[in-house]
C-alpha positions as a printed Julia matrix, in Angstrom:
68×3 Matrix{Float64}:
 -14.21    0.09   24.17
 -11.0    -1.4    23.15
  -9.17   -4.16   23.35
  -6.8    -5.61   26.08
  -3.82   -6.68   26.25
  -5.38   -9.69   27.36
  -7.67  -10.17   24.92
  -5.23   -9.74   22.15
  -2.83  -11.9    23.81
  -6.23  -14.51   23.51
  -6.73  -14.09   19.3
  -2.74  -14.58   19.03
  -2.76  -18.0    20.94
  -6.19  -18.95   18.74
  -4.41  -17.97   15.59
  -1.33  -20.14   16.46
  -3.96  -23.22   17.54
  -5.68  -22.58   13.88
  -3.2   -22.3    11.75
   0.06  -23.38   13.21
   3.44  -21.71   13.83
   5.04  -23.34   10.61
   2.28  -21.21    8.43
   1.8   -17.91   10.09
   4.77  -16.21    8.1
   3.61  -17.64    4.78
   0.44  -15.93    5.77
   2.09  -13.24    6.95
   4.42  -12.42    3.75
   0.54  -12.92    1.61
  -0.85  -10.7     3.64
   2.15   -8.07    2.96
   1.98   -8.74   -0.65
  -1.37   -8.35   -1.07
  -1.96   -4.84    0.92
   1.39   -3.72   -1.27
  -0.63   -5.16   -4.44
  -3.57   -3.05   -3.19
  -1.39    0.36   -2.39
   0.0    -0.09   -6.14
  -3.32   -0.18   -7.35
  -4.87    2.68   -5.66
  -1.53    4.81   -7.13
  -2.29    4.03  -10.08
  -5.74    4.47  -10.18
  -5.7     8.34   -9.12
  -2.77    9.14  -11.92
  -4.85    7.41  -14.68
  -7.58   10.32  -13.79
  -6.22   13.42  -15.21
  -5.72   11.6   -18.56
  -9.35   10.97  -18.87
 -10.55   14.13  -18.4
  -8.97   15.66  -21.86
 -10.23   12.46  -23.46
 -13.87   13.18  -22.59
 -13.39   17.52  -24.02
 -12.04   15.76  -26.84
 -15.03   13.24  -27.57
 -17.1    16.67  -26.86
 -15.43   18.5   -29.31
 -15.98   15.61  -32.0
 -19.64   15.59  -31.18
 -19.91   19.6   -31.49
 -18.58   19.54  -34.87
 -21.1    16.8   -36.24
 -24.03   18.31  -35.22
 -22.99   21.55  -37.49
């Protein structure tokens, strides 16, 4: 069950009554900026990964050697 083309044709003429053609590309460009801002983050998020896992042998290897 999807959308129309009618129905979509609906939200985009409700948008424009909301919010006004003079705002819907500042909204527009936030919108962009933000889901580029969240992209970004997910990147770096999965290359900070690998760099934790030697931390952690290393903190096991420091608690090995007190017990002894």
């Amino acid at each position: 069950m999807g959308l129309s083309w009618g129905h979509i044709l609906l939200i985009i003429v409700i948008i424009l009554l909301l919010f006004g053609a003079e705002k819907l590309p500042e909204i527009g460009r936030s919108l962009g900026q933000a889901m580029k801002e969240f992209k970004k983050g997910m990147k770096e998020g999965t290359e900070d990964e690998p760099e934790e896992k030697p931390a952690k042998k290393a903190l096991k290897s420091r608690s090995k050697k007190r017990t002894k």
